[in-house]
C-alpha positions as CSV (number, residue, x, y, z in Angstrom):
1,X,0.0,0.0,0.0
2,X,1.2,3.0,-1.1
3,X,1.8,5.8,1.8
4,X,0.5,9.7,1.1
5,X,2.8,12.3,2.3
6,X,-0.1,13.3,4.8
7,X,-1.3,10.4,6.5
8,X,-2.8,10.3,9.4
9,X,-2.6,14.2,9.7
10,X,-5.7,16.8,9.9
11,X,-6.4,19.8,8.2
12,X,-8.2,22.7,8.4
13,X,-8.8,25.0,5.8
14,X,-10.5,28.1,5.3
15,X,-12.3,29.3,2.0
16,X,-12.2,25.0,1.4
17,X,-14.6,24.9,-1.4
18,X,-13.6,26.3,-4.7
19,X,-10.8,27.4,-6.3
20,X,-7.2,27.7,-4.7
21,X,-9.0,26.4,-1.5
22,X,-10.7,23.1,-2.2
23,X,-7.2,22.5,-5.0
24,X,-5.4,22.3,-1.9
25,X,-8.0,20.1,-0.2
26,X,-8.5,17.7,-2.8
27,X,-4.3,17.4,-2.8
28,X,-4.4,16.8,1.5
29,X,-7.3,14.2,0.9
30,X,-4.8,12.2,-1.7
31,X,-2.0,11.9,0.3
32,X,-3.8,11.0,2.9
33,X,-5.0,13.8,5.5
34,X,-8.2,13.9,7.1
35,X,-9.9,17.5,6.1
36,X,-12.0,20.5,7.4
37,X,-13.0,22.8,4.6
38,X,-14.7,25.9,5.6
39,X,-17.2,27.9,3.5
40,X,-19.9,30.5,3.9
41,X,-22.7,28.2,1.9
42,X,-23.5,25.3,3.6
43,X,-25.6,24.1,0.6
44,X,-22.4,24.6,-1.3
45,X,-20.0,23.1,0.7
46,X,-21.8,20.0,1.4
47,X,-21.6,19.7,-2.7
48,X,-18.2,20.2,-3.1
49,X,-17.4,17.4,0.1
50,X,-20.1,15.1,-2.1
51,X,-18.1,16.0,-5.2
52,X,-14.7,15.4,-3.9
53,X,-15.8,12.0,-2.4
54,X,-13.6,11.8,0.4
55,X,-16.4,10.4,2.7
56,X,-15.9,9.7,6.0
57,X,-12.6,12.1,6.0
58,X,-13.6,15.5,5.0
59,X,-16.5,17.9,7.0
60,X,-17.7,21.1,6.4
61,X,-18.0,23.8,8.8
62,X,-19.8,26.8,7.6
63,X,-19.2,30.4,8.1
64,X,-18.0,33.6,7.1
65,X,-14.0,33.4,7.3
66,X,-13.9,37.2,7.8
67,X,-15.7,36.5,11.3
68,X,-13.8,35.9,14.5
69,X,-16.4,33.1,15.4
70,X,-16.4,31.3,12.7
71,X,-11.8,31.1,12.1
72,X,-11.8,30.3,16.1
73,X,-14.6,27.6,15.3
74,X,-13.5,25.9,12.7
75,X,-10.3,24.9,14.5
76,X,-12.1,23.9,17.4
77,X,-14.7,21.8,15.6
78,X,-11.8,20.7,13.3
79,X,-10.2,19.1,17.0
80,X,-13.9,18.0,18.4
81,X,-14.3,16.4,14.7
82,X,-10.8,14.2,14.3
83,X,-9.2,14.7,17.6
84,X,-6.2,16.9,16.5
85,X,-5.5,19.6,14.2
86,X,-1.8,19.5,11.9
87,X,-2.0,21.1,9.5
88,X,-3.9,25.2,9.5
89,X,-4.3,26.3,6.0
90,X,-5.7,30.1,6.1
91,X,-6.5,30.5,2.6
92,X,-9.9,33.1,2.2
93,X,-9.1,35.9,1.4
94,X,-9.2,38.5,-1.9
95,X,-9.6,41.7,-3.3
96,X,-12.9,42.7,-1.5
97,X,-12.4,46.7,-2.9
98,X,-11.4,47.9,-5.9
99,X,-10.6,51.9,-5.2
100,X,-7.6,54.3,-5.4
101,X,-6.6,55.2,-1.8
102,X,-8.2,58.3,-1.9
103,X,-11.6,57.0,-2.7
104,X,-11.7,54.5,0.0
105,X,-14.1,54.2,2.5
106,X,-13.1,53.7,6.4
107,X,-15.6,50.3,6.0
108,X,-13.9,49.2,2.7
109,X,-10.8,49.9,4.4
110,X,-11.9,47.8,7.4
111,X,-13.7,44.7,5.4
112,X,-10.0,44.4,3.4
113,X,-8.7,43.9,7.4
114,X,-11.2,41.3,8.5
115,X,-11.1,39.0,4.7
116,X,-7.5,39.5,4.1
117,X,-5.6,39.8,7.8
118,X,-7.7,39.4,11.0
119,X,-8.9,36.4,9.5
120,X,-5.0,34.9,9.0
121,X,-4.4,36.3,12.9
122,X,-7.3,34.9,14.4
123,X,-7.0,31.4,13.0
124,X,-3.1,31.1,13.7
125,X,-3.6,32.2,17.3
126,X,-5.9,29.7,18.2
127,X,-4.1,27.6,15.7
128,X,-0.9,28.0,17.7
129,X,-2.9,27.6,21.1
130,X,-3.2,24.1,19.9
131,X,0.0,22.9,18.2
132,X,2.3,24.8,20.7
133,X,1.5,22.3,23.6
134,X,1.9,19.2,21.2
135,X,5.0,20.7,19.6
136,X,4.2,20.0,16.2
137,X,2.2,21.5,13.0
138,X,2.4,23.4,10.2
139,X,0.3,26.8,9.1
140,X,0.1,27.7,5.5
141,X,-1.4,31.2,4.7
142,X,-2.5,31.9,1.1
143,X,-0.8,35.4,0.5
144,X,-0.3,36.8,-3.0
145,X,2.5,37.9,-5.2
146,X,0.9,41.6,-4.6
147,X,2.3,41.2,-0.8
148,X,5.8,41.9,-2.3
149,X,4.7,44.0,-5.1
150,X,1.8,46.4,-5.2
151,X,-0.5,47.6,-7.9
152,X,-2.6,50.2,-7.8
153,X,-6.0,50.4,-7.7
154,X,-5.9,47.5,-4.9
155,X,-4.1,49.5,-2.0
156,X,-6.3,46.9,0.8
157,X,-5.6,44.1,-0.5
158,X,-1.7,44.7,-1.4
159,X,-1.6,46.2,2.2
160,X,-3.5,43.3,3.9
161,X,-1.2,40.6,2.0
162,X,2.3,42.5,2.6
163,X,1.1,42.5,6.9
164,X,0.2,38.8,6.1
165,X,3.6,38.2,5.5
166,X,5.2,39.7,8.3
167,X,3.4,38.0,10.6
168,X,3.9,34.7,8.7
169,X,7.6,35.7,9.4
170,X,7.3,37.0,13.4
171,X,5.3,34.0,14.3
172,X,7.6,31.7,12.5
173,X,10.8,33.0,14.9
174,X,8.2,32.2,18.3
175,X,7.7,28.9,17.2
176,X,10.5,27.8,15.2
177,X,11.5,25.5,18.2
178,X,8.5,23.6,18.5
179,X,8.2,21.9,15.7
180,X,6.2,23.8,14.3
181,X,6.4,25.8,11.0
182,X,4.5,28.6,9.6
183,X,5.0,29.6,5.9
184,X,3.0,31.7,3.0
185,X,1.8,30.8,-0.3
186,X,2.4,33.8,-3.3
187,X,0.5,33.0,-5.9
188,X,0.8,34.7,-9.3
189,X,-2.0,35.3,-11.6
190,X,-5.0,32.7,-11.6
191,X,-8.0,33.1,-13.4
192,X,-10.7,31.3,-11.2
193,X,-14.2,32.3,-10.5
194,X,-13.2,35.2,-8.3
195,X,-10.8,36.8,-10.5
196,X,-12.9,36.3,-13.5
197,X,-16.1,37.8,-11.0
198,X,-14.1,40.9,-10.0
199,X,-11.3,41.4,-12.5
200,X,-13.5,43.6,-14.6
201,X,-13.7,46.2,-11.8
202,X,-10.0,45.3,-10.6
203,X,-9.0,46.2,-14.0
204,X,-10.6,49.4,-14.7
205,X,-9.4,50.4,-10.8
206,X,-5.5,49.7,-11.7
207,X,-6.3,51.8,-14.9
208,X,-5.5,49.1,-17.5
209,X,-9.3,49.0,-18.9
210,X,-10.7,46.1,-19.4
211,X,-10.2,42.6,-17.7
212,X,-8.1,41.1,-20.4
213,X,-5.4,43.7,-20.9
214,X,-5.5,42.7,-16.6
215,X,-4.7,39.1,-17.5
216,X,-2.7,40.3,-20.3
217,X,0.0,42.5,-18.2
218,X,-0.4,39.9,-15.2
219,X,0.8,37.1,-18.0
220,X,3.3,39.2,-19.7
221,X,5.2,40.1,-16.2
222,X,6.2,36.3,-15.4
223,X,8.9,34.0,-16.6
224,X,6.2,31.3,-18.2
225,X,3.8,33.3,-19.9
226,X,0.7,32.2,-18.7
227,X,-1.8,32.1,-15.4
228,X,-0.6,30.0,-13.2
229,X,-3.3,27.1,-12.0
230,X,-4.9,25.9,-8.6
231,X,-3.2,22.6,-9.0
232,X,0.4,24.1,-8.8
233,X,-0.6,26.1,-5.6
234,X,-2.0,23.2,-4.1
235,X,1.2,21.1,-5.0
236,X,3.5,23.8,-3.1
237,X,0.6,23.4,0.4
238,X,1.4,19.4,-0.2
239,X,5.2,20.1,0.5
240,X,5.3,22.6,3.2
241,X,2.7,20.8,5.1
242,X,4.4,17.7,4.4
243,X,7.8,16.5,6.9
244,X,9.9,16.9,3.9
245,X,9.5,20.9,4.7
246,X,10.5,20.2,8.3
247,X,13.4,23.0,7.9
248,X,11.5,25.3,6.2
249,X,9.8,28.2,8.0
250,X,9.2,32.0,8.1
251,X,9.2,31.8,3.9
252,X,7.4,33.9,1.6
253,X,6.7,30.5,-1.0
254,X,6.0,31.8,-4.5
255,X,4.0,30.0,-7.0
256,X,4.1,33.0,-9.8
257,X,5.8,31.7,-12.7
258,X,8.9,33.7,-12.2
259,X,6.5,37.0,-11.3
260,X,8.3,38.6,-8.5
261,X,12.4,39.7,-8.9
262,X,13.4,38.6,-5.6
């Protein structure tokens, strides 16, 4: 029998049911993990479990990720559910407002926080509250390439994903001794069903016109040429949650295609 690079671990993981999200569940659930995907539809979610057919080894726990009740929830139902928690993917997130600074509103301003950052804090706190005693685990935060570079027309989100990766990196130094690692994801350009629902907008903000020139300038600023896909993300979550990434820890991971110049 072949052995997954996951077995016998649990994961948690929030915005589990499309896109980057449920890539990277269906990738823990074939090499082995047990898996809590989080959603705000529970009619949704309980599709994409049914679709994935994992059975027995995936849940669903419903709620809005940009909630302190429901990040602090699904960890603990994640534990009540399959006795442990290894593995703490915070991946919801996005561009929630598209808006030059000086158009923002002080409630744009503070959704971009809650999706994109206080979502990420809350769920590696009580993460960490967890793994800390067992002195083991690995958290895995879905950043973006934007939290090294910054366009405009997307001043929360670039903000939100460049804090995202400083506290990736402080955490990372309190627990390096533990066992315990904590790492972020940057990928490049990827045209699922949120970028293709608010590209328009996102393109027309960053003054490029129209979604395709987005795509286009996006494409054209990588090494490959192309979007890069869900699977290739999720691919990059298997090895830092995996032991092979035992000794790495406070890194920003990119998945861009050769995006970023450093």
């Amino acid at each position: 029998m072949t052995m997954g690079k996951l077995d016998g671990k649990v994961a948690a993981i929030t915005g589990g049911t499309r896109s980057i999200g449920r890539a990277i569940a269906e990738a823990f659930l074939r090499e082995g993990a047990k898996v809590v995907v989080n959603g705000r539809d529970p009619v949704k979610g309980q599709a994409a479990l049914d679709e994935i057919g994992a059975g027995d080894r995936a849940a669903f726990f419903a709620g809005d990720a940009s909630e302190q009740t429901t990040v602090e929830g699904l960890v603990d139902f994640t534990i009540d559910r399959f006795g442990q928690l290894d593995i703490m993917v915070l991946n919801s997130g996005g561009v929630h407002q598209t808006a030059p600074v000086f158009q923002m509103s002080d409630e744009e301003w503070k959704l971009e926080i809650d999706w994109n950052l206080n979502h990420v804090f809350w769920g590696m706190r009580r993460a960490l509250q967890h793994m800390i005693p067992r002195q083991c685990g690995r958290i895995l935060v879905t950043s973006s390439v934007e939290g090294k570079l910054g366009k405009p027309g997307i001043p929360g989100y670039a903000a939100t994903k460049h804090a995202v990766n400083g506290l990736v990196k402080a955490a990372a130094h309190e627990v390096g001794t533990l066992g315990i690692t904590v790492n972020s994801i940057l990928p490049g350009i990827i045209e699922t069903d949120i970028v293709r629902a608010t590209g328009p907008e996102s393109a027309i903000a960053m003054g490029v016109g129209t979604y395709e020139n987005m795509i286009g300038l996006f494409t054209q600023e990588s090494a490959i040429k192309r979007p890069n896909k869900v699977e290739e993300v999720a691919a990059a979550a298997v090895l830092l949650a995996s032991d092979a990434a035992r000794n790495i820890t406070g890194c920003m991971f990119p998945v861009d295609g050769g995006t970023m110049p450093y």
